[in-house]
C-alpha positions as CSV (number, residue, x, y, z in Angstrom):
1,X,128.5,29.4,-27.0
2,X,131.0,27.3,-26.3
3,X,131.8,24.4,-29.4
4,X,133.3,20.9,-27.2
5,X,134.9,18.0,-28.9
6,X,133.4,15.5,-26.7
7,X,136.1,12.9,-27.7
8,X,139.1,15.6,-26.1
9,X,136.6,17.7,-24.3
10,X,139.0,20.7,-26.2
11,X,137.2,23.7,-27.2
12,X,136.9,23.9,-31.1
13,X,135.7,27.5,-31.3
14,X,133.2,29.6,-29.5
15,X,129.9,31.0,-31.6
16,X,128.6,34.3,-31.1
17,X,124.6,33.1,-30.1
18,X,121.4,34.5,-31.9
19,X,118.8,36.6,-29.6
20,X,115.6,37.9,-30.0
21,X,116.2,40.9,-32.0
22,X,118.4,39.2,-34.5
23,X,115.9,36.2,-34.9
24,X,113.4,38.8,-35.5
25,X,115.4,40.4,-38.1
26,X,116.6,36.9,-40.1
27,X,112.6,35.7,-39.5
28,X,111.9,39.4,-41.5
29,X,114.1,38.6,-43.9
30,X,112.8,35.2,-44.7
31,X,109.2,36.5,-44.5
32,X,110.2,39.0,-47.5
33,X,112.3,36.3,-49.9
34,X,109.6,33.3,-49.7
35,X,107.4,35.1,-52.2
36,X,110.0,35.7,-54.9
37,X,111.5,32.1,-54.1
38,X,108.1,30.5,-54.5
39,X,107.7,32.1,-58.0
40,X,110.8,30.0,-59.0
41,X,110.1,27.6,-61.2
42,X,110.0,23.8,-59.5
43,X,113.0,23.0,-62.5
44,X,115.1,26.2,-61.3
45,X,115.0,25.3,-57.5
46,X,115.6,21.2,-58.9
47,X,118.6,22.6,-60.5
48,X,120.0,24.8,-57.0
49,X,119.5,21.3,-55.1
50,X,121.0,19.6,-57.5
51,X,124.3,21.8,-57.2
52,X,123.5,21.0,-53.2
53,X,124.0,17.1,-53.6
54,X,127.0,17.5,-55.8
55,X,129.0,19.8,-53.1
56,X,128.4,17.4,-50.7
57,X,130.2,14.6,-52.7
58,X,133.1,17.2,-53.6
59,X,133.6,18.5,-49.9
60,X,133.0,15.1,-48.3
61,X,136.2,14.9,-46.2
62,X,135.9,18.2,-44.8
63,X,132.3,18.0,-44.0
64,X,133.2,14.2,-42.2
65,X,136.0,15.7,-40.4
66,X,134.2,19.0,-39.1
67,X,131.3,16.1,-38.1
68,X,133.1,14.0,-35.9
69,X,134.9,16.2,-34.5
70,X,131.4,18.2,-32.7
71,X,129.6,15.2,-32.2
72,X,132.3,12.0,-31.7
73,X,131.0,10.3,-34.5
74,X,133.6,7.6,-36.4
75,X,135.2,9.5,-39.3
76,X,133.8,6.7,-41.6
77,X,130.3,7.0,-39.6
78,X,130.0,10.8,-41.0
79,X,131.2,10.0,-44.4
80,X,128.2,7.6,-44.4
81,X,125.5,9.5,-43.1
82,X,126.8,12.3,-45.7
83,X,126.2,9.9,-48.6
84,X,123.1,8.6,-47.0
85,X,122.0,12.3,-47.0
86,X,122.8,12.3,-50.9
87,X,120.8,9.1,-51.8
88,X,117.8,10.7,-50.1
89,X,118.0,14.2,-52.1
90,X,117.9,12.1,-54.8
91,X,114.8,10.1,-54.8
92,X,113.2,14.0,-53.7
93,X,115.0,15.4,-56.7
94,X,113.4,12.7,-58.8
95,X,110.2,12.6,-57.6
96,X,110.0,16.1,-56.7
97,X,107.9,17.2,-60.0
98,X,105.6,14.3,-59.8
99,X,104.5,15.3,-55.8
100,X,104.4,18.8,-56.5
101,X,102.9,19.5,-59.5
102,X,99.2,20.3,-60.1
103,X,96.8,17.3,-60.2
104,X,93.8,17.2,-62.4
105,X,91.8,15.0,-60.9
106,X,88.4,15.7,-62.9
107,X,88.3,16.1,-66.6
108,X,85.2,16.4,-68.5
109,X,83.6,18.6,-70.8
110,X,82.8,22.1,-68.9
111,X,84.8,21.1,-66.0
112,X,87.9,21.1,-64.7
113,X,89.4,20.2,-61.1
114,X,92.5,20.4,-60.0
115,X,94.6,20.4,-56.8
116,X,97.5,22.5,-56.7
117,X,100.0,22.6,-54.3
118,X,101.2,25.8,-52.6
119,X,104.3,26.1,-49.8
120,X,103.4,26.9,-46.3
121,X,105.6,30.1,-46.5
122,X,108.4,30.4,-43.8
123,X,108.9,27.3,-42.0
124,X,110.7,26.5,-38.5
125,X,113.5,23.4,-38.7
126,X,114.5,22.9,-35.1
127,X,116.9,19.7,-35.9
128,X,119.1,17.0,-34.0
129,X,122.8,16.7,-33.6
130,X,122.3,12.4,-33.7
131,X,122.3,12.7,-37.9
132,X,122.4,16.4,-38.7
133,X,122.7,15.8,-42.3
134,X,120.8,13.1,-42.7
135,X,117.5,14.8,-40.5
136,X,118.3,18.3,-41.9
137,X,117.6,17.0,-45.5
138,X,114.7,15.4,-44.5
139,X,113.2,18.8,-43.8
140,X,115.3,21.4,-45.4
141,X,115.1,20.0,-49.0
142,X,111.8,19.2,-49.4
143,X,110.7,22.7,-47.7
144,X,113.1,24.2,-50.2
145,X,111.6,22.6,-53.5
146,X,108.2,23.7,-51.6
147,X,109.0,26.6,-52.4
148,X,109.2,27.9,-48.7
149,X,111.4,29.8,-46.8
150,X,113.6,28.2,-43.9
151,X,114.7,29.1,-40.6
152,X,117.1,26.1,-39.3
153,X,118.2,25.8,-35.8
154,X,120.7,22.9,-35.6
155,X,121.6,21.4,-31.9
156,X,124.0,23.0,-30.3
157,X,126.2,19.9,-30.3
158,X,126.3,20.3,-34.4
159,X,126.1,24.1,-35.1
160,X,129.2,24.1,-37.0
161,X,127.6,21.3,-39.5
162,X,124.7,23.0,-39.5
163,X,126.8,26.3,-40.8
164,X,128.5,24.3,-43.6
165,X,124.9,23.2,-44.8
166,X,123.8,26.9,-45.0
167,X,127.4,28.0,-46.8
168,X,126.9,25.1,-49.3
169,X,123.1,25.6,-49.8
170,X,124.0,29.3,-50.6
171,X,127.0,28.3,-52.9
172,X,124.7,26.1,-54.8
173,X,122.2,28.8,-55.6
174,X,119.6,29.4,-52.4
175,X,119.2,33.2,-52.1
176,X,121.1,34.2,-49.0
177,X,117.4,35.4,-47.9
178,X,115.8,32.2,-48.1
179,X,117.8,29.9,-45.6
180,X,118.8,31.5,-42.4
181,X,120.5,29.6,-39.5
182,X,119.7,30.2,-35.6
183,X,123.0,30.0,-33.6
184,X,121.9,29.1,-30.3
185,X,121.1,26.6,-27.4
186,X,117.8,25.8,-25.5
187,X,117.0,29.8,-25.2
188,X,117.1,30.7,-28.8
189,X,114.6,27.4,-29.5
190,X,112.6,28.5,-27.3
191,X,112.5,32.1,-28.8
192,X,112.1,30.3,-32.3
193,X,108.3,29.5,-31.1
194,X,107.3,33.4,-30.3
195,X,107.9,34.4,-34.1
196,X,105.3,33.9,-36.4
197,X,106.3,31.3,-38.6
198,X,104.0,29.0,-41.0
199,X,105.0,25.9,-39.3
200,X,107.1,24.0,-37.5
201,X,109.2,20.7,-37.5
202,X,111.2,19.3,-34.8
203,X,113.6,16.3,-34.7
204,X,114.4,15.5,-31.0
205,X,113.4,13.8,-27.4
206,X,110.2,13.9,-26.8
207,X,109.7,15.9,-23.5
208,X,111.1,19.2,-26.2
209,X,108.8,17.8,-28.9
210,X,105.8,18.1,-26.1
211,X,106.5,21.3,-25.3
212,X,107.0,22.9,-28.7
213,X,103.3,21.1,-29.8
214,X,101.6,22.4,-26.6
215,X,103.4,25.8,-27.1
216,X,102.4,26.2,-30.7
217,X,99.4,24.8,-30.9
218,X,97.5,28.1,-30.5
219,X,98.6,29.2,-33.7
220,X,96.9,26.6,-35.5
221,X,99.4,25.9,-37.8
222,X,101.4,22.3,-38.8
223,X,103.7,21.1,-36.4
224,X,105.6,18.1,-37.4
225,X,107.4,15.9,-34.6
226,X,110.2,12.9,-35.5
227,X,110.5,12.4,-31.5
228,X,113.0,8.9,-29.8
229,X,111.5,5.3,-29.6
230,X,112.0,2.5,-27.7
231,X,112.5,0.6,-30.8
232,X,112.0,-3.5,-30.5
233,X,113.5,-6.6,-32.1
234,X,111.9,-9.8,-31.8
235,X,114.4,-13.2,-32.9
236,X,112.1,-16.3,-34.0
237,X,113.0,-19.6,-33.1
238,X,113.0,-20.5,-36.6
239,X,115.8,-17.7,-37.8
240,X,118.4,-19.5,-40.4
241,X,121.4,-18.1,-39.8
242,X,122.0,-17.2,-36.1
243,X,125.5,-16.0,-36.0
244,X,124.6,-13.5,-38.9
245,X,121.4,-12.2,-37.1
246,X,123.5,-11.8,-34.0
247,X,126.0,-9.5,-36.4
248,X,123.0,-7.4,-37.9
249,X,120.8,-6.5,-35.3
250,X,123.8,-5.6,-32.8
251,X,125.0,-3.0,-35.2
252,X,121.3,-2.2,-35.4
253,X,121.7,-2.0,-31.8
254,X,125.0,-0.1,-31.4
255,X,125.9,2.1,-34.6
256,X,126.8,5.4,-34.2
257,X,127.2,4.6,-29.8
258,X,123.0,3.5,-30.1
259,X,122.4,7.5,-30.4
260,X,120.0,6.4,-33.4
261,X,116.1,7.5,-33.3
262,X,116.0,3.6,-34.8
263,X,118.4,2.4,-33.2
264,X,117.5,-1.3,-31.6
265,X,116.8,-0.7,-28.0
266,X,115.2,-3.9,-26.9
267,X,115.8,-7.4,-27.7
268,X,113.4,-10.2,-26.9
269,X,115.0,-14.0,-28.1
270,X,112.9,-17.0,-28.4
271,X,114.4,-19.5,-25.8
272,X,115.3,-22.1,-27.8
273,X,118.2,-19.7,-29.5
274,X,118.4,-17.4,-26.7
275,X,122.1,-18.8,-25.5
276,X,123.3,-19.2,-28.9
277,X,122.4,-15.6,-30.2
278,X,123.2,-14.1,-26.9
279,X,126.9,-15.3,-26.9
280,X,127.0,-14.6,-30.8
281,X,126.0,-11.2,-30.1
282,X,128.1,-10.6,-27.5
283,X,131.6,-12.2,-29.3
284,X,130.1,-9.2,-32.3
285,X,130.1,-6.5,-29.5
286,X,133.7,-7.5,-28.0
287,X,135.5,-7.4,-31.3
288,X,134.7,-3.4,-32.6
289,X,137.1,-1.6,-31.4
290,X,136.1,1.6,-29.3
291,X,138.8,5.0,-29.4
292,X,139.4,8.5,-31.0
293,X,136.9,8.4,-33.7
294,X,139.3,10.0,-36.3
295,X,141.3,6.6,-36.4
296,X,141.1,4.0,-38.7
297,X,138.9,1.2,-37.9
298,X,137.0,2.4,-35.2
299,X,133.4,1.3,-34.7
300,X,132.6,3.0,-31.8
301,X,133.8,6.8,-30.7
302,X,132.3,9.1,-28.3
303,X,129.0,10.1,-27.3
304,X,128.3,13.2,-28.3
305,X,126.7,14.9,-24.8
306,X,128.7,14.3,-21.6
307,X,125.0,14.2,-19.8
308,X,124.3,10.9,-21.7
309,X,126.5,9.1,-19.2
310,X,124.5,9.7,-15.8
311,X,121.6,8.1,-17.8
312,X,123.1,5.4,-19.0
313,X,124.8,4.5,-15.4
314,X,121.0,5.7,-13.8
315,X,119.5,2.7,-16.3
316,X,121.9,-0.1,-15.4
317,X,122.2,0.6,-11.4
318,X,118.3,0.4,-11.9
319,X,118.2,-2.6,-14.0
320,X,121.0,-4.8,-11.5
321,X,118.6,-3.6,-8.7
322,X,115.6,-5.2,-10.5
323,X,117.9,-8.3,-10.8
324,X,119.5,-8.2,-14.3
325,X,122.8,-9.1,-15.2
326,X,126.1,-7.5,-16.9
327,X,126.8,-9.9,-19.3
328,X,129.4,-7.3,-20.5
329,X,130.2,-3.7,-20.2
330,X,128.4,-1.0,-17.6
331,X,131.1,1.5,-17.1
332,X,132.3,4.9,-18.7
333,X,135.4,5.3,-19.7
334,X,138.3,7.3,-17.4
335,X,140.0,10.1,-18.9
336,X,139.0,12.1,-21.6
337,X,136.4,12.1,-23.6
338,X,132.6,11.1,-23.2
339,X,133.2,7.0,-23.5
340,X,131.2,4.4,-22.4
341,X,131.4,0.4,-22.7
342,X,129.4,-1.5,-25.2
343,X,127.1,-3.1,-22.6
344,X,124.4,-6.1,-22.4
345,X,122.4,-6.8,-19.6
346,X,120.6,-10.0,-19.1
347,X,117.8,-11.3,-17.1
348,X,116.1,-7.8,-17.4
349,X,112.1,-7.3,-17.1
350,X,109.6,-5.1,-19.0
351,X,109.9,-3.0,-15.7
352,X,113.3,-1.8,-16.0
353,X,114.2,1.6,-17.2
354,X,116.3,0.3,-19.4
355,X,113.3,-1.4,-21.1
356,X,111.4,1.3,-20.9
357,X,112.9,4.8,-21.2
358,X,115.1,5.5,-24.0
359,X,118.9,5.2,-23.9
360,X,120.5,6.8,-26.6
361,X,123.5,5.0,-25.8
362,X,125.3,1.9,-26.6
363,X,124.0,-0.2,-23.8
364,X,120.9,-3.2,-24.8
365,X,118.7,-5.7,-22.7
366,X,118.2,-8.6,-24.0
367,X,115.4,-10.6,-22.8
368,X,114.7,-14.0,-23.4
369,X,110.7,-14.9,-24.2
370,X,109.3,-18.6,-24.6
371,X,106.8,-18.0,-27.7
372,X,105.9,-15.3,-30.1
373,X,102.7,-14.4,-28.1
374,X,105.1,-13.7,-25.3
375,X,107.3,-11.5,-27.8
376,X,104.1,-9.5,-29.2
377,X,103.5,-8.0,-25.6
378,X,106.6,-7.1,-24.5
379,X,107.0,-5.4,-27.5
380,X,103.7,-3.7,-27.1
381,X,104.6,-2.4,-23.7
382,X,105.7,0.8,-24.7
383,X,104.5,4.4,-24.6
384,X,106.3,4.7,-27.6
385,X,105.8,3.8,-31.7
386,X,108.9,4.7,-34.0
387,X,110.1,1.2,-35.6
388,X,110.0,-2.5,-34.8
389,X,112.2,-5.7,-36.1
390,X,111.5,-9.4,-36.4
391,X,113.8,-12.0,-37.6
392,X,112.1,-15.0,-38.5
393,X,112.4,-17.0,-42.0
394,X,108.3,-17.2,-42.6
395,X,107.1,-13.6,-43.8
396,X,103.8,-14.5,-42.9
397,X,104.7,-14.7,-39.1
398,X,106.6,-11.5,-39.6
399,X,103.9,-9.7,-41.0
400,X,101.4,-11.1,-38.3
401,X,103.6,-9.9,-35.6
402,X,104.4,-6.2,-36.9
403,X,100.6,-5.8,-37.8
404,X,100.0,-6.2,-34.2
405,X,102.6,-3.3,-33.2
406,X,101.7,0.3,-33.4
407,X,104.5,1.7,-34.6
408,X,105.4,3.9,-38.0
409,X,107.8,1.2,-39.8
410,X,108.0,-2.2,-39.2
411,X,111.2,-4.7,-40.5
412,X,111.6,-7.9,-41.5
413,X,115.0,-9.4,-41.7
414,X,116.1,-5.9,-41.2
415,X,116.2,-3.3,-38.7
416,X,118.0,1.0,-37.8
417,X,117.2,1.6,-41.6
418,X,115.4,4.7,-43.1
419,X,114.3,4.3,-46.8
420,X,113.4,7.8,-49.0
421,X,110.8,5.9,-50.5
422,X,108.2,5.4,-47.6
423,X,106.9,7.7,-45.1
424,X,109.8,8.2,-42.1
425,X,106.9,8.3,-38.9
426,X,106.4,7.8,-35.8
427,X,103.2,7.1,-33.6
428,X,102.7,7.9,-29.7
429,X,105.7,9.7,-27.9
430,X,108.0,8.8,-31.0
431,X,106.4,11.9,-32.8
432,X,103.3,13.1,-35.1
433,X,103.5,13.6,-39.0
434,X,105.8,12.3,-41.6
435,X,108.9,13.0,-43.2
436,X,110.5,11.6,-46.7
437,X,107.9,9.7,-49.1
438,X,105.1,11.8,-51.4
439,X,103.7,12.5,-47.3
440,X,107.2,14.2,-46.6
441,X,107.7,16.1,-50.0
442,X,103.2,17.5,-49.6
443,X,104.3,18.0,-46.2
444,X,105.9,21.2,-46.5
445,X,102.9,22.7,-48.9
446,X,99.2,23.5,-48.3
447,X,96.7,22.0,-50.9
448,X,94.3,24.3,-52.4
449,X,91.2,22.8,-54.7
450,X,90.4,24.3,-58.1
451,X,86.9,24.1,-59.5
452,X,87.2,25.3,-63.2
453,X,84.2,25.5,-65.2
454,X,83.5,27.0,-68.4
């Protein structure tokens, strides 16, 4: 398997793939370790992730470096998503022992219940290239602290970050037996659902996240999805500051080239500010500067799959045909490299693919609306249910609007943000469980009843 920088298209190293017989033997070996790694104490395997967090910090540069250079990422993009990976092992870390430890939940005299929670035993994490660290640690760590076993696939496009999580995991403390990786494309994912694992959780598109429910389902066992949205943002006509919203929500729209599960993919703007935010997002958009992600100052690098650009061009030859508008942008790049314009297209409708279908790219329709009824259905037209914005300065119409939106988070003043704290779900096509929270450290563990009496 071939490893592509997709900002030089050079080859950084070729990977010997996994197949069946080896994932057979590293799924063997993981099935033996779980028991002796679930006996741990929850303060010994605290103390390994611990170790974890703190090599992250200390081998920052080289893990930002061998980042962007697989998946075209800004270098300063990857340092972030590496500390942002390191704020959420911390809330787990603090929180793990609260989550995890038995409840008593009856006390009285003669009686005793209590719920104890016990790991699944060898899990399945089939993860993303968008945010390796930052969706690996939503899975790997709390599955770890679990006390289960792990078998982590990373994407293709970030198998060499996905390597330096297993050397560091393994240099803080995780028995060599306990956290294997699967080196391998489409094929070896695919073989991943055959063994017989505990259960399974996927970060990814939704058409793979389908297909791994329907194929597993059989078995009977969880199966955890964090699937794409078609994530809304709705601008108020009462919004205080509209320069400053136009600044926030088009980095909510474009960070990291829009390839964000989060990421803003749909704007709708009250008339009455629609020209003034429009051109105030669009002077934000023509002032990052775009290039080799390993130079200073760059906003926007590469995307990371060289596929990503017949979509993009599919969405806006679809959307001009409909009768939108370039406002700016609409072309890839020439020469090296897997570049493409920061684009806005205007006068789109709900119809367009580009409203519709996720883009996973750094191209946005923005759509102007004449009330907030209007706003509340377009926003609802969607099959799918990961995150939705509004900017308004009364929380009350804020929290009217996002009550009326099924989706897993909702933002106010706020949008592309992920918070350890609360549950990280989506509803619909964008996915089926939860991640991060007290949901996303249980998650990973089976709850057994105790009825104690004597």
């Amino acid at each position: 398997m071939q490893i592509i920088n997709p900002a030089t298209e050079e080859i950084i190293t070729t990977l010997e793939e996994d197949n069946q017989l080896s994932l057979q033997i590293k799924f063997a070996t993981l099935k033996k370790a779980q028991p002796n790694w679930a006996k741990k104490s929850l303060q010994e395997k605290i103390s390994i992730i611990t170790l974890f967090s703190d090599l992250l910090e200390t081998e920052i540069e080289e893990l930002a470096s061998i980042l962007t250079s697989e998946v075209g990422k800004p270098l300063q993009q990857s340092r972030n998503e590496i500390n942002g990976a390191k704020n959420r092992i911390k809330w787990m870390l603090a929180n793990a022992e609260k989550y995890l430890s038995d409840e008593v939940m009856v006390e009285e005299p003669g009686l005793k219940e209590i719920i104890k929670y016990e790991p699944l035993g060898v899990i399945c994490n089939i993860s993303a290239w968008n945010y390796p660290f930052l969706v690996g640690v939503n899975v790997f760590i709390p599955a770890l602290l679990g006390g289960n076993a792990v078998m982590y696939k990373p994407s293709e496009y970030s198998t060499l970050t996905g390597l330096q999580i297993e050397k560091l995991l393994k240099k803080a403390g995780v028995p060599n037996d306990v956290f294997q990786v699967a080196v391998g494309a489409k094929e070896v994912g695919s073989a991943l659902l055959d063994l017989d694992f505990n259960g399974y959780f996927f970060t990814g598109s939704y058409q793979t996240g389908k297909y791994i429910y329907e194929k597993v389902a059989s078995k009977m066992i969880p199966c955890q999805l964090e699937l794409g949205g078609k994530d809304p943002l709705y601008v108020a006509e009462d919004v205080e500051d509209i320069v400053n919203v136009a600044i926030g929500t088009a980095d909510g729209a474009f960070y990291n080239n829009g390839q964000s599960c989060c990421a803003v993919e749909r704007i709708y703007v009250h008339e009455k500010i629609y020209d003034d935010y429009l051109n105030a997002f669009a002077s934000e958009v023509k002032s990052w500067k775009s290039g080799v992600p390993t130079e200073e100052g760059i906003y926007l690098g590469s995307l990371t799959r060289k596929d990503q650009i017949s979509v993009l061009e599919n969405q806006i030859t679809d959307a001009l045909t409909k009768g939108a508008k370039l406002f700016c942008g609409g072309n890839a790049l020439t020469g090296k490299g897997y570049f493409f314009e920061p684009t806005i297209l205007v006068d789109v409708t709900n119809d367009m693919l580009v409203m519709q279908e996720e883009s996973f790219g750094p191209i946005i329709g923005i759509m102007k609306v004449k009330d907030d009824e209007e706003a509340v259905k377009m926003m609802q037209d969607t099959n799918y249910g990961l995150t939705a914005s509004v900017y308004t300065a009364n929380q009350t119409k804020a929290e009217k609007i996002l009550s009326q939106l099924d989706s897993g988070s909702g933002y106010w003043n706020c949008c592309d943000r992920v918070s350890a704290a609360l549950p990280w779900s989506g509803r619909k096509n964008s996915g089926i469980g939860a991640t991060l929270s007290h949901q996303g450290l249980r998650a990973f563990t089976k709850p057994k009843g105790y009825h104690l009496k004597g």
